[in-house]
N, CA, C and O of each residue as an XYZ file, in Angstrom:
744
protein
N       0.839     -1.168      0.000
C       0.000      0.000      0.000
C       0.895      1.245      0.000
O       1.710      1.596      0.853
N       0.517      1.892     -1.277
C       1.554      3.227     -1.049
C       1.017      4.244     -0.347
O      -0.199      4.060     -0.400
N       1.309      5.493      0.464
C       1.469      6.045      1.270
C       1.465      7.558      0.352
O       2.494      7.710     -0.306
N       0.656      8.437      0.261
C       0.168      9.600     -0.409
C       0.110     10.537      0.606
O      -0.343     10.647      1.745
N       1.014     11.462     -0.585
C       2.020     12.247      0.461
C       0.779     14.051     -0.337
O       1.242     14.825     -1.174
N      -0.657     14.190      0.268
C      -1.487     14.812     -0.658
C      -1.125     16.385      0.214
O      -0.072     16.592      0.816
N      -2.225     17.331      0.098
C      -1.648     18.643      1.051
C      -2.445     18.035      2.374
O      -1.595     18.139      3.258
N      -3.497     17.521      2.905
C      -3.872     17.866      4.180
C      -2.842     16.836      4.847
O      -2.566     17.057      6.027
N      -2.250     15.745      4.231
C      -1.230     14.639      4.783
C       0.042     15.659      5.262
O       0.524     15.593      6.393
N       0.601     16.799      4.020
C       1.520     17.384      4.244
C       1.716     18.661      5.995
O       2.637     18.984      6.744
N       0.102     18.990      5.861
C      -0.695     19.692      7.048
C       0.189     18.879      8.280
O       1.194     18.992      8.982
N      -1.121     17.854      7.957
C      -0.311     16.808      9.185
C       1.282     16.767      9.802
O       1.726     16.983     10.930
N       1.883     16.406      8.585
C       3.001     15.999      8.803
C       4.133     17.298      9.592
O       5.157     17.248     10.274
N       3.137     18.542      8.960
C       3.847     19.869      9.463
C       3.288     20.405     11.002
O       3.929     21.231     11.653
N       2.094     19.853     11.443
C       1.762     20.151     13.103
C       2.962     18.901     13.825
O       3.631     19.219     14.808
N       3.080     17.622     13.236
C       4.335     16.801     14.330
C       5.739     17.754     13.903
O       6.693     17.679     14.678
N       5.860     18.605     12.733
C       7.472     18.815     12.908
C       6.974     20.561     13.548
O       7.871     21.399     13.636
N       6.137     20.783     13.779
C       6.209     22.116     14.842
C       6.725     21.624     16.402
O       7.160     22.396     17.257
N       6.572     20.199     16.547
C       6.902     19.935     17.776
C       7.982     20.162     18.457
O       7.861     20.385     19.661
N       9.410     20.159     17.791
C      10.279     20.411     17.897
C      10.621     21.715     18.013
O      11.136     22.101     19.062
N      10.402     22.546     17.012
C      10.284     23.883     16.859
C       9.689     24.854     18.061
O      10.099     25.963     18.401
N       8.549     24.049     18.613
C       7.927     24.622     19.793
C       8.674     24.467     20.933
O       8.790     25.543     21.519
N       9.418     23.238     21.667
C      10.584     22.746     22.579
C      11.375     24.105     22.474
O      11.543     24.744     23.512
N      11.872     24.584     21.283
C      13.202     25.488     21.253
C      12.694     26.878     21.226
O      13.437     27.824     21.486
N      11.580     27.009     20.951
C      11.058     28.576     21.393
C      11.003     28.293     23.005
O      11.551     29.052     23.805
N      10.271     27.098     23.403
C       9.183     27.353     24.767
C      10.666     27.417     25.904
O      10.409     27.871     27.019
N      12.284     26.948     25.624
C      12.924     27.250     26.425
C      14.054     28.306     26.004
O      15.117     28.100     26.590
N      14.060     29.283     25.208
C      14.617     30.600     24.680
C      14.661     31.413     25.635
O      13.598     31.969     25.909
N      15.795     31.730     26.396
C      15.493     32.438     27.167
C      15.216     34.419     26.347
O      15.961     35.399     26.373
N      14.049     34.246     25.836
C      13.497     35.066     25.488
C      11.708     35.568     25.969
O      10.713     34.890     26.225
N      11.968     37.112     25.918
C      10.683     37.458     26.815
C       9.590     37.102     25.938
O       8.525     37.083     26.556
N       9.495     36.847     24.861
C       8.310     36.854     24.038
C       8.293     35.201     23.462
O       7.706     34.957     22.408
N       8.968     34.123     24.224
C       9.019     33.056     23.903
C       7.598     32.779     24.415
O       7.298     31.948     23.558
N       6.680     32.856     25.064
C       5.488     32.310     25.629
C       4.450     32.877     24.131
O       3.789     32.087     23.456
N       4.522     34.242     23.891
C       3.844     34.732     22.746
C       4.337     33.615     21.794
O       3.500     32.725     21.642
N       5.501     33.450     21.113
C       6.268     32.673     19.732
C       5.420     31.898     20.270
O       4.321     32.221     19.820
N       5.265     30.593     21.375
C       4.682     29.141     21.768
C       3.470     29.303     21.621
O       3.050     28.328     20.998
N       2.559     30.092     21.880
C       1.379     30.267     22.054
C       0.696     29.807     20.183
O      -0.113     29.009     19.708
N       1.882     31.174     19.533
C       1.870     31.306     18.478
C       1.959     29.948     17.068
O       1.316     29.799     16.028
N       3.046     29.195     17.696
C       2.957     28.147     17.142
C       1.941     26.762     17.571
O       1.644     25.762     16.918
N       1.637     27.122     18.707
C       0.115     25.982     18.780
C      -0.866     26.403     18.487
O      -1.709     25.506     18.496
N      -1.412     27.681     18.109
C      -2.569     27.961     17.539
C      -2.637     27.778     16.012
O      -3.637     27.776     15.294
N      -0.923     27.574     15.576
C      -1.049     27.067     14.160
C      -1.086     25.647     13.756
O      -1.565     25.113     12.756
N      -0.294     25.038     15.060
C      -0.810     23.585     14.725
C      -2.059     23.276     14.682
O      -2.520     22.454     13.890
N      -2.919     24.096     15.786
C      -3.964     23.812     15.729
C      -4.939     23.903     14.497
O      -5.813     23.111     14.147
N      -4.550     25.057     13.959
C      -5.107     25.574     12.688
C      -4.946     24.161     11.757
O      -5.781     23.287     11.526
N      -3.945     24.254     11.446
C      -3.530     23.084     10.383
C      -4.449     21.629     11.138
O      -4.571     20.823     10.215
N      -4.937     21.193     12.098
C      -5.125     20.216     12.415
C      -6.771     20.520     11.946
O      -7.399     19.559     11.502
N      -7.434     21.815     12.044
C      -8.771     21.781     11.652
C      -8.981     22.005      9.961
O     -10.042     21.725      9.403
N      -7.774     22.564      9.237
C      -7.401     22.766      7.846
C      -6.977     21.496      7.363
O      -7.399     21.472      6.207
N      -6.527     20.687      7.535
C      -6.189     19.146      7.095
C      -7.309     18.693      6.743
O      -7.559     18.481      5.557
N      -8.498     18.382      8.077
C      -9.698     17.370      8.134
C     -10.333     18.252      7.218
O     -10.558     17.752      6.116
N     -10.773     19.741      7.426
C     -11.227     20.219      6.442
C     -10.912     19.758      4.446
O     -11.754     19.455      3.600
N      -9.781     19.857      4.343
C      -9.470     20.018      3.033
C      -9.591     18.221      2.716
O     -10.139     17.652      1.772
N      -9.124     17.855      3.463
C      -9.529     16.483      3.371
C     -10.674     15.719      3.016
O     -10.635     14.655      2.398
N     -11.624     16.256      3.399
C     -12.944     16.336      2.881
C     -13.572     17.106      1.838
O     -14.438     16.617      1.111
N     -13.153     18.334      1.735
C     -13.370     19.222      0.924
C     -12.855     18.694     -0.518
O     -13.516     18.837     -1.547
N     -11.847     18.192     -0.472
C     -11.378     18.130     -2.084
C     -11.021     16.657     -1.918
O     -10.017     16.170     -2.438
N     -11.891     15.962     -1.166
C     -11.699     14.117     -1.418
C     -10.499     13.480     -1.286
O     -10.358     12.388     -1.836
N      -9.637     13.950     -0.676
C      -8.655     13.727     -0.428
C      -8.372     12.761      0.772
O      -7.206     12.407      0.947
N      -9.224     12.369      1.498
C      -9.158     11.198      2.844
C      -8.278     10.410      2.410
O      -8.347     10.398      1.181
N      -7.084      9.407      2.978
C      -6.565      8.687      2.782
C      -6.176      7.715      4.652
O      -6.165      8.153      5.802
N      -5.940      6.405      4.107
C      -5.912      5.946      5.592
C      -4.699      5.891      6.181
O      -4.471      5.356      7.266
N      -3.621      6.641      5.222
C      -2.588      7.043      6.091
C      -2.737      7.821      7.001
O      -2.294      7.700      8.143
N      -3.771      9.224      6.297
C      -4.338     10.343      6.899
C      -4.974     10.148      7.985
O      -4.960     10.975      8.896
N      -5.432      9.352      8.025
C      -6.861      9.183      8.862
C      -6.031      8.601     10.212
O      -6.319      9.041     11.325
N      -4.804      7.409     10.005
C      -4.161      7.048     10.959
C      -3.332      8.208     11.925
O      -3.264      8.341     13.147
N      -2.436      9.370     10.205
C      -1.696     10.215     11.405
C      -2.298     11.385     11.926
O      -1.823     11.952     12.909
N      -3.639     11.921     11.147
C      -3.984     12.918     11.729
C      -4.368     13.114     13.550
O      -3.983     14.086     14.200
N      -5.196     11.958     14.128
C      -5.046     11.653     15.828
C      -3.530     11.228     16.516
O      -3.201     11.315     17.699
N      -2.904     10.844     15.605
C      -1.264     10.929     16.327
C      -0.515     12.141     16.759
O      -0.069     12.419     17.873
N      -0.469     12.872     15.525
C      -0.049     14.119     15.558
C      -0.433     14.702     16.804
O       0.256     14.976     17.787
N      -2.034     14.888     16.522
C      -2.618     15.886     17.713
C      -2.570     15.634     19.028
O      -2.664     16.551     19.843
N      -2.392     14.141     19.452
C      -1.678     13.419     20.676
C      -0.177     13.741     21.018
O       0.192     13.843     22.187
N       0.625     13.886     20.006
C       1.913     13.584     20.291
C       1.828     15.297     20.591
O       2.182     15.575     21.737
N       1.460     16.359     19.832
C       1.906     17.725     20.214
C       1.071     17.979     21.585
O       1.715     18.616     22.418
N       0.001     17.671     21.906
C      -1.081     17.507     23.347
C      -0.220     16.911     24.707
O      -0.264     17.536     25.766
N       0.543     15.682     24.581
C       1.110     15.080     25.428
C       2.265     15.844     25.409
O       2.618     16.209     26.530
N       2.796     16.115     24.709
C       4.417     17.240     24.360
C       4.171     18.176     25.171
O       4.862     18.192     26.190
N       3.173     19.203     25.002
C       3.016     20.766     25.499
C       2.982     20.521     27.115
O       3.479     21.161     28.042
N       1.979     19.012     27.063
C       1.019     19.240     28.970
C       2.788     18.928     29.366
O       3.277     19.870     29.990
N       3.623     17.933     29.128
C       4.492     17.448     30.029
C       5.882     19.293     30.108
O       6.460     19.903     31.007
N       5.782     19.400     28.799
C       6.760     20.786     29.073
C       5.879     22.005     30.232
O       6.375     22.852     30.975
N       4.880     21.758     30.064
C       3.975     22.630     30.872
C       3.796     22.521     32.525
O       3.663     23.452     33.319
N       3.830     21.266     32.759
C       3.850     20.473     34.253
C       5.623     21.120     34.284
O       5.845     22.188     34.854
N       6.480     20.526     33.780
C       8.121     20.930     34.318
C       8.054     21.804     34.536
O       8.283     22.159     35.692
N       7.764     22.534     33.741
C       8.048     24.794     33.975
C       7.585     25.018     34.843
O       8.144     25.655     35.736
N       5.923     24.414     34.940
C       5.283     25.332     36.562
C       5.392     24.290     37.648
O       5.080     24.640     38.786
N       5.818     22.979     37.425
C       5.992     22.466     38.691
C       5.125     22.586     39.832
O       5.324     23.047     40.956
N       3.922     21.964     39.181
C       2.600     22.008     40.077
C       1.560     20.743     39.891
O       0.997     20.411     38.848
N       1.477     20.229     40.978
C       0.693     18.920     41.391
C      -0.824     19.465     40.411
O      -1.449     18.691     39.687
N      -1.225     21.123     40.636
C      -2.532     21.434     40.238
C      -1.859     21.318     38.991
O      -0.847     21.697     39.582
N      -1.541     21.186     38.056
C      -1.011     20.997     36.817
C      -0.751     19.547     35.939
O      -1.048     19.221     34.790
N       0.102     18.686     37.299
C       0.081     17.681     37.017
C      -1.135     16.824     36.985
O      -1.206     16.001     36.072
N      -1.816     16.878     37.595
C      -2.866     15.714     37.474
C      -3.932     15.640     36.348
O      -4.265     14.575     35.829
N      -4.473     16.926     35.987
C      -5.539     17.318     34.707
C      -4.130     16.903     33.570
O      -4.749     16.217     32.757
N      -3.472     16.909     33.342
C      -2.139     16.511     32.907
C      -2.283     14.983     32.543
O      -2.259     14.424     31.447
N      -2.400     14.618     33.493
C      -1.809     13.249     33.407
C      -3.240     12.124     33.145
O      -3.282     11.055     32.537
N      -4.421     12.953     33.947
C      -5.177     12.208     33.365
C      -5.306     12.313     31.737
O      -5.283     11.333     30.993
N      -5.438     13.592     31.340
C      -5.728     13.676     29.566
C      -4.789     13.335     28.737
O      -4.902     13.438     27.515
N      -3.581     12.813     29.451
C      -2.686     11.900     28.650
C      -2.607     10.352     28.482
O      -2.201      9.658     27.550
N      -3.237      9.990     29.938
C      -3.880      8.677     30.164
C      -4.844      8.545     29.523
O      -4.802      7.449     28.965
N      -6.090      9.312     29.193
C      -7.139      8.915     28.669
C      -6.975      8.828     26.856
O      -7.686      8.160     26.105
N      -5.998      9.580     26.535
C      -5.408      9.144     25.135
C      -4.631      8.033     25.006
O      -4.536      7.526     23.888
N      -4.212      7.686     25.682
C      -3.068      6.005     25.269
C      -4.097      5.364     25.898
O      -4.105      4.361     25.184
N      -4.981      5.174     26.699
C      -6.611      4.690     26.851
C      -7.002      3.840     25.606
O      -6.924      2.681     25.200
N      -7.752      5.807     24.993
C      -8.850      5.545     23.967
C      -7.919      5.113     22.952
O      -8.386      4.205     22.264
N      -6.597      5.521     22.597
C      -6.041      5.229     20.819
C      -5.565      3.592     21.758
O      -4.964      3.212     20.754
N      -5.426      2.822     22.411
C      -5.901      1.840     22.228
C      -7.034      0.761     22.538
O      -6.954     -0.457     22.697
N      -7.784      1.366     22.558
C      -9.144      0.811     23.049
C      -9.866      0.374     21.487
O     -10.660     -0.538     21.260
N      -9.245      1.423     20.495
C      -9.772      1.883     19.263
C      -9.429      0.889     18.280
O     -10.137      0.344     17.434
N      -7.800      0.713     18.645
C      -6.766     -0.388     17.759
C      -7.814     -1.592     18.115
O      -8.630     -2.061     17.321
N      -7.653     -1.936     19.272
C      -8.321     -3.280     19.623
C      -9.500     -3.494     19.416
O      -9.912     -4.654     19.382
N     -10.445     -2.276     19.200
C     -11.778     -2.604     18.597
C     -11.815     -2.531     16.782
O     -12.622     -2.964     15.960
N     -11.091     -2.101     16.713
C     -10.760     -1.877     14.766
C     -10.179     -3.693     14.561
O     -10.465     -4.398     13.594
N      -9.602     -3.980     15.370
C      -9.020     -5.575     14.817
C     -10.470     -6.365     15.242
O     -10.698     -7.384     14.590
N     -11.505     -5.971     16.316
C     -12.401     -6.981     16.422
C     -13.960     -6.411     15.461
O     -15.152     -6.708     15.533
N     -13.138     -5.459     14.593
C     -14.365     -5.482     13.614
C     -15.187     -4.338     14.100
O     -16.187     -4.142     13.410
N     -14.996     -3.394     15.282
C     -16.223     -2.368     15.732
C     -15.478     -1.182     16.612
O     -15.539     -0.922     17.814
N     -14.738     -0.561     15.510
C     -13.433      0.474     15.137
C     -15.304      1.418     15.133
O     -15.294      2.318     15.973
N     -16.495      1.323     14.485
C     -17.398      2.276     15.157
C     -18.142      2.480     16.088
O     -19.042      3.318     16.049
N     -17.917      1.838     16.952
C     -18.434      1.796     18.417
C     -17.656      2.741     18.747
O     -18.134      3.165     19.799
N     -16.420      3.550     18.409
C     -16.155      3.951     19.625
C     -15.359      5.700     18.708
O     -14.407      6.408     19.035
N     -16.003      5.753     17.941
C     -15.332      7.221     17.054
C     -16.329      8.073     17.441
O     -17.521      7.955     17.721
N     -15.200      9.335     17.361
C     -15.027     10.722     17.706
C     -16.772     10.954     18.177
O     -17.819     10.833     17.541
N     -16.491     11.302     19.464
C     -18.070     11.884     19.884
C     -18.049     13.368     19.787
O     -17.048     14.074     19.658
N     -19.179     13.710     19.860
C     -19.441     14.981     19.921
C     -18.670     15.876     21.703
O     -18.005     16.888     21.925
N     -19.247     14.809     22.532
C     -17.976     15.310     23.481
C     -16.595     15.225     23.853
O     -15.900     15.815     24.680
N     -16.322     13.987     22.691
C     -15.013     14.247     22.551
C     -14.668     15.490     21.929
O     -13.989     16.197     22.674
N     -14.916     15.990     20.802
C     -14.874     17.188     20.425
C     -14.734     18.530     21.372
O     -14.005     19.518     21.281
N     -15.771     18.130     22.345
C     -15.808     19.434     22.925
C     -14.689     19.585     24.263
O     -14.503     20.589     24.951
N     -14.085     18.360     24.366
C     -12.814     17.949     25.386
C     -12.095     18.392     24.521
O     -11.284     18.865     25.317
N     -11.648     18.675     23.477
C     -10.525     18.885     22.479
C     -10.835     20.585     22.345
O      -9.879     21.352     22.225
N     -11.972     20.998     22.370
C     -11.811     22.686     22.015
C     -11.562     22.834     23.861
O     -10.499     23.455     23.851
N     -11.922     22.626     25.423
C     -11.470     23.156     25.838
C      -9.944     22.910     26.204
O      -9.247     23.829     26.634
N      -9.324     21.262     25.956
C      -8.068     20.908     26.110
C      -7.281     21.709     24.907
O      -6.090     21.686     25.217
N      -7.404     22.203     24.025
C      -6.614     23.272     23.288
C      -6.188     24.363     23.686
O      -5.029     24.716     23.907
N      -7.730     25.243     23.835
C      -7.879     26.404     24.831
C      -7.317     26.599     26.190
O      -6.902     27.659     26.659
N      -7.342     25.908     26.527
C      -6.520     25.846     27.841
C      -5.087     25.773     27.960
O      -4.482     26.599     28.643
N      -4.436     24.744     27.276
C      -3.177     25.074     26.801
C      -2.170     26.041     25.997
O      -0.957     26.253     25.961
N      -3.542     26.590     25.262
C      -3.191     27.754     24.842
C      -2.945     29.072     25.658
O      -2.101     29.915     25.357
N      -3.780     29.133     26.712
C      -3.656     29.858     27.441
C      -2.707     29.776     28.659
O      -2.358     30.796     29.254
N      -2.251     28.396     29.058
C      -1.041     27.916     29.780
C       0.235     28.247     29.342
O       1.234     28.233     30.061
N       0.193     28.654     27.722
C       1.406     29.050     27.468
C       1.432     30.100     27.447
O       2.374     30.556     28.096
N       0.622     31.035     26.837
C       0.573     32.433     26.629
C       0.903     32.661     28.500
O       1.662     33.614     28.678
N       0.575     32.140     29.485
C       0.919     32.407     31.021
C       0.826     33.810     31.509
O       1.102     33.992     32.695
N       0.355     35.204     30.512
C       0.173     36.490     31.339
C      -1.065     36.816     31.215
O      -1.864     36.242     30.475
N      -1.363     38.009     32.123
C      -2.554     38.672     32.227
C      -2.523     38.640     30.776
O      -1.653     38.364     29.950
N      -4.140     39.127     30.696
C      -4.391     40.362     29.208
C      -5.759     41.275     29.296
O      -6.945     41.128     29.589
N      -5.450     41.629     29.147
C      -6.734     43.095     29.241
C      -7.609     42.757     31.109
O      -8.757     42.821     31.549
N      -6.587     42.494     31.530
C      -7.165     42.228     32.655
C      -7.112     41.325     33.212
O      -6.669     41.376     34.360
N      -7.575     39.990     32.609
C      -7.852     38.731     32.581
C      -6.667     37.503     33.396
O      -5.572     37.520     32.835
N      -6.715     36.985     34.011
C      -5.807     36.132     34.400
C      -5.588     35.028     33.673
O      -6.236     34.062     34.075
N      -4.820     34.808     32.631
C      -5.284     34.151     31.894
C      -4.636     32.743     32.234
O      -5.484     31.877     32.016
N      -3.327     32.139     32.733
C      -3.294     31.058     33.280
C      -3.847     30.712     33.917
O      -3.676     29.493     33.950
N      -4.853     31.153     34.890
C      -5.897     30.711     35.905
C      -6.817     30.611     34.648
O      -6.234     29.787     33.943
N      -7.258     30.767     34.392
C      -8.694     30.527     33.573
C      -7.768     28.899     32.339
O      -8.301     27.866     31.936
N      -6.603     29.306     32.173
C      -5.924     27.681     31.413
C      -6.117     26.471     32.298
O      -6.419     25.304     32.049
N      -5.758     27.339     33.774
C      -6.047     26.380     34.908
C      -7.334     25.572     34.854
O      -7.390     24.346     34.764
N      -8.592     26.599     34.935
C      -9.607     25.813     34.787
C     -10.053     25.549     33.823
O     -11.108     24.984     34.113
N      -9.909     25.594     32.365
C     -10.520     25.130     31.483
C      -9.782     23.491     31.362
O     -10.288     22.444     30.956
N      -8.705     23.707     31.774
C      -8.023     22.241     32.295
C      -8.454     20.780     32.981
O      -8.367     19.567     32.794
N      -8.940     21.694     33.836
C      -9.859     20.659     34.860
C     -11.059     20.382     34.128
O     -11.560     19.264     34.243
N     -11.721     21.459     33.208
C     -12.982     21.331     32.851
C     -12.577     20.064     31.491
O     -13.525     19.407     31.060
N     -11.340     19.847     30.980
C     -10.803     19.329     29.963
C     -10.807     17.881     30.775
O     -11.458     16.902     30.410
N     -10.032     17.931     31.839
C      -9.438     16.700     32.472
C     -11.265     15.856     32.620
O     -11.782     14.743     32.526
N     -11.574     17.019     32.849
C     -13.853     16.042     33.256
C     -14.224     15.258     32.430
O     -14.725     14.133     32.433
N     -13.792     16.283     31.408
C     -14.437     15.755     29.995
C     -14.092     14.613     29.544
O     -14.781     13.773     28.965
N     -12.920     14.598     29.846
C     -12.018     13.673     29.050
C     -12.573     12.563     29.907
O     -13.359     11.857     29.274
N     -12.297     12.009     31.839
C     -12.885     10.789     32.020
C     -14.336     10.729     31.690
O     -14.797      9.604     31.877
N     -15.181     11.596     31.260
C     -16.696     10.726     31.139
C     -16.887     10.442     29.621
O     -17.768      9.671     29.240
N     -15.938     11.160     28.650
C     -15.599     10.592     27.554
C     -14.958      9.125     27.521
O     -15.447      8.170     26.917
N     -13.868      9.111     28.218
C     -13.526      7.732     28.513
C     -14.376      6.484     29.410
O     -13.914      5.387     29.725
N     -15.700      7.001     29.696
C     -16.103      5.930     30.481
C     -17.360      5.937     29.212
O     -17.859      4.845     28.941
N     -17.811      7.087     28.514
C     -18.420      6.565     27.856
C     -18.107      5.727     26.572
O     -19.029      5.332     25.859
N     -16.918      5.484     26.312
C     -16.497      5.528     24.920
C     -15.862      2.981     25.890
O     -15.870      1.938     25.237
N     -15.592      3.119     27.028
C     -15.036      1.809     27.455
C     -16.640      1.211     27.433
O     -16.774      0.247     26.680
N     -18.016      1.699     28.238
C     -19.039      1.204     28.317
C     -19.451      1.335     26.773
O     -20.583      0.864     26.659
N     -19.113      1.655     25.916
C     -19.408      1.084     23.985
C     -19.114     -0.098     24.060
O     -19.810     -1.112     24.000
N     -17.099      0.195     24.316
C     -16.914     -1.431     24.025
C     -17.175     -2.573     24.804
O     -16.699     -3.673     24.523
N     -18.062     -2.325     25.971
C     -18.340     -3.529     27.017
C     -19.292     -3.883     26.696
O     -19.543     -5.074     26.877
N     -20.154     -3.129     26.146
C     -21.501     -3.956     25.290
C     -21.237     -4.282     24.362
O     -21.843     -5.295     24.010
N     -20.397     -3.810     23.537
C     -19.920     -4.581     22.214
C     -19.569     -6.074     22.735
O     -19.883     -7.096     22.125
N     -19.075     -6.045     23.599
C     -18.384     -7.814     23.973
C     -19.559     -8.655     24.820
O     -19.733     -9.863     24.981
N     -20.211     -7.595     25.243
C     -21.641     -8.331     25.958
C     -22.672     -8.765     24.847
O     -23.729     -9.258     25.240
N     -22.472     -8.636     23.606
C     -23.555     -8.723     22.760
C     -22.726    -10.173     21.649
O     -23.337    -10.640     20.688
């Protein structure tokens, strides 16, 4: 099976090599390195909703695509929370942390193992998964950006959209394990 290298694949392939790129801004000892970081995850992000978009848009789906586009967005998600826990060195950090990194090596294999037993749709993208992903973005976005703005505290509010992320994420994960327990009960 050859491997089609199309533009939303190329998308893809360009939010995992921001990863690196983001590491060497986010420790610059420069004052506007939190702006640059901020800056470059709102473009991964971009590209991650411009991929699926164009992907669809101009028929372009492929199951390479389809495999790396949830990698990517895991590998830069798990990347940011763990550089994010070191810097602030906070238990309130670590744990919304660690669960929404747990609940991804969870679900991406809960998914593998239901795709080999034939019911890979029992358990795709919910609508609240979705909505765990706009505030687990948002929040990190705002964990990096780390200053006031027009007032606003804005790492406290990363803080809690965090927790509100970390919620989401276990009742996503309990709803998405009770799929596959009736799948095996049936």
């Amino acid at each position: 099976m050859a491997v089609e290298f199309n533009l939303p694949t190329c998308l893809t392939l360009l939010r995992i090599a921001l990863i690196p790129l983001l590491a060497v801004v986010f420790y610059l000892p420069w004052e506007y390195s939190n702006i640059a970081c901020t800056a470059i995850f709102i473009i991964a992000g971009v590209t991650d909703w411009l991929d699926g978009y164009l992907a669809r848009k101009m028929s372009l789906e492929t199951a390479f695509g389809a495999f790396l586009d949830p990698v990517a967005d895991k590998l830069m998600v798990a990347f940011v929370l763990v550089l994010l826990v070191q810097s602030q060195g906070s238990a309130y950090l670590a744990i919304p942390a660690a669960i929404i990194i747990g609940r991804e090596i969870t679900i991406a294999s809960l998914r593998e193992w239901m795709a080999e037993i034939g019911q890979r749709a029992k358990v795709k993208v919910s609508q609240l998964g979705k909505w765990k992903t706009t505030a687990q973005m948002v929040a990190i976005g705002m964990l990096l950006y780390r200053q006031d703005f027009l007032g606003l505290p804005i790492n406290m509010i990363g803080y809690w959209l965090l927790y509100l992320a970390a919620i989401l994420t276990l009742w996503s994960m309990i709803n998405y394990l009770m799929a596959a327990v009736s799948t095996l009960k049936e």
